[in-house]
N, C-alpha and C positions, 0 to 999 in steps of 0.2 A: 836478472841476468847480470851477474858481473863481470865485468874486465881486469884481468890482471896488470894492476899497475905496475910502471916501472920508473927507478929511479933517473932524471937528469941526473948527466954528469957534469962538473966541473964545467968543462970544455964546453958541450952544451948548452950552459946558463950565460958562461962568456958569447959564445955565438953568437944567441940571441941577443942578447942587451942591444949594440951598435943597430940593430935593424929595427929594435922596438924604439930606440932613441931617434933613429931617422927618421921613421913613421911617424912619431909624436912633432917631430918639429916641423914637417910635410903641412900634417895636417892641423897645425896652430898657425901656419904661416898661411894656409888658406882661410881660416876663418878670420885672422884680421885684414887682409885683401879682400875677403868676398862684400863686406858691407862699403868698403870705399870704392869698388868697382860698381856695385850696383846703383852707388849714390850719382858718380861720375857719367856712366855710361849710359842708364836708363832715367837717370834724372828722379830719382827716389829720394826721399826726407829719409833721415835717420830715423823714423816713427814705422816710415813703409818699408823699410831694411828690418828693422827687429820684429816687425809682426810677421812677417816673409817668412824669415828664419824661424820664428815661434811658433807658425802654422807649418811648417813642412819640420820642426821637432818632434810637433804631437800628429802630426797625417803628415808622415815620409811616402815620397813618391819614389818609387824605383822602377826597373827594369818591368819586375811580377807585375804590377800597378797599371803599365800600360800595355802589355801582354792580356788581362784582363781586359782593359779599357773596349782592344780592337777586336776581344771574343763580343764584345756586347757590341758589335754595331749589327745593323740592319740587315737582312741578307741580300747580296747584291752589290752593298758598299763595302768599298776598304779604306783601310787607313791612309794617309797620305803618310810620305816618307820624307817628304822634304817641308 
């Protein structure tokens, strides 16, 4: 099945830019916060911050992940929310 592609315009590729430029600096400005926060606040080595980070690169935990999690519990039991 194919999809008829269509050309960006001009205008278009300008749009985007400033939003893909925001995004990107969002999300660089979190990752070098996230390892001084974790060190500061939970008392982590810079060893236990990059394995942190290096275990949830290669096994990402998201939304789906615990959506799963609380189909496997016991019947009977629920998740706790807080």
């Amino acid at each position: 099945m194919h999809r008829r592609s269509e050309r960006v315009s001009f205008l278009g590729k300008v749009g985007c830019g400033p939003g893909d430029t925001a995004t990107n600096l969002v999300w660089r400005t979190l990752m070098v916060f996230l390892p001084i926060f974790y060190a500061d606040v939970f008392g982590l080595t810079l060893a236990g911050v990059v394995l942190a980070l290096a275990a949830l690169r290669f096994y990402p935990i998201d939304a789906k992940t615990f959506e799963h999690m609380q189909h496997d519990l016991p019947a009977g039991k629920e998740a706790r929310t807080t």
